[in-house]
C-alpha positions in Angstrom: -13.2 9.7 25.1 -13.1 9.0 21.3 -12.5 11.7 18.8 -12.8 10.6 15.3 -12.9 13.1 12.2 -11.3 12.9 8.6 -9.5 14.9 6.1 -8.4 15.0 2.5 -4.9 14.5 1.9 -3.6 17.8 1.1 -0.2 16.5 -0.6 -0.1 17.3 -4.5 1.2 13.9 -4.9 -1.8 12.4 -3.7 -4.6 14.6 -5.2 -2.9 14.1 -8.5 -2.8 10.2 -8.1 -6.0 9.6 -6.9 -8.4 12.8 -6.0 -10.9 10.4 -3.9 -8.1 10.1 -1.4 -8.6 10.6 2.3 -7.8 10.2 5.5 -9.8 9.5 8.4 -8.6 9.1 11.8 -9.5 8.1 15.6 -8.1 9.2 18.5 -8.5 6.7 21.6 -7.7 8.4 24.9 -8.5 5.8 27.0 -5.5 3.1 24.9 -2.7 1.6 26.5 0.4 3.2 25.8 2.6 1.1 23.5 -0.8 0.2 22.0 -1.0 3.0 19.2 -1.6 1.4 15.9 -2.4 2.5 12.5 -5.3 1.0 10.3 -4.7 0.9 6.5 -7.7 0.4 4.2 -6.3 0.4 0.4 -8.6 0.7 -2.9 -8.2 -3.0 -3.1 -9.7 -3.7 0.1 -6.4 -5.0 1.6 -6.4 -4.3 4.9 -3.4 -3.2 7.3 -3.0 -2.8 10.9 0.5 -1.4 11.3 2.0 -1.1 15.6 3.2 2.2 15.7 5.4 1.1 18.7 8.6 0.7 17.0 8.0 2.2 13.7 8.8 5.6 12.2 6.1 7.8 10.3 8.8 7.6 7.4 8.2 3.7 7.5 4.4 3.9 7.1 4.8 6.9 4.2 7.0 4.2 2.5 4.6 1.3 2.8 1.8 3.6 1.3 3.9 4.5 -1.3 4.4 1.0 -2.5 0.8 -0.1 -2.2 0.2 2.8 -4.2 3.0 1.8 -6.6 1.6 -1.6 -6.8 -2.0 -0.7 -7.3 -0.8 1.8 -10.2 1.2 -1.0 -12.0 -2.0 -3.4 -11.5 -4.0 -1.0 -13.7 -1.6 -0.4 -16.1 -1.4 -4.3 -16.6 -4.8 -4.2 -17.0 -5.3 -1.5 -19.2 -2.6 -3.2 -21.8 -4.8 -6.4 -20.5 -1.4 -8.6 -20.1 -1.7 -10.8 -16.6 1.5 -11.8 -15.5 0.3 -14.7 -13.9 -0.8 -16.5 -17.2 1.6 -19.4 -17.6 2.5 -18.1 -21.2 3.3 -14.9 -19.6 6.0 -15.7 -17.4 9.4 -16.1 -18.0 11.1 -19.9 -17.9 13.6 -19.5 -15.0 14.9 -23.2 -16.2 16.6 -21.0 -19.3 18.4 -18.7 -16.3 19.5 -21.5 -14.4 21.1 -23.0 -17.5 23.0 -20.2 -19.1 24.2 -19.4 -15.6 26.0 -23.1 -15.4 27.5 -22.7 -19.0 
């Protein structure tokens, strides 16, 4: 048996950050134990498939939380249009390197 349904996220957090967000999930009766996995689809397209085997819930909330973090930052970098990837953008390590051996 498969059951598969979805929700929106109820949290205020996440209405407030992004009010498209949503959760879907399937429930495989027929698995392996020890096979339970989670499947992360981000706003980006990146794709996770997290083992639940060994992890706590807490973990996966965290790892949310920083792809969320990171997607926020990228569109505030955007926004202000700086890329910190531009080679006049970054910062010269040589200069940290140096003052470090004076």
């Amino acid at each position: 048996m498969h059951v598969s349904t979805g929700f929106r996220v109820n949290g205020s957090r996440a209405k407030k950050s992004n009010p498209n967000c949503s959760v879907d999930f399937s429930i495989d009766e027929d698995a392996e134990p020890g096979k339970a996995f989670v499947e992360l689809h981000f706003a980006d397209e990146d794709k996770r498939k997290v083992f639940m085997a060994d992890r706590r819930a807490e973990e996966i909330t965290r790892l949310m939380e920083e792809k969320g973090t990171e997607l926020e930052t990228r569109s505030v970098l955007k926004e202000v249009k700086f890329d910190p990837w531009k080679p006049e953008n970054r910062l010269d390590s040589s200069k940290f390197v140096r003052a470090r051996q004076q």
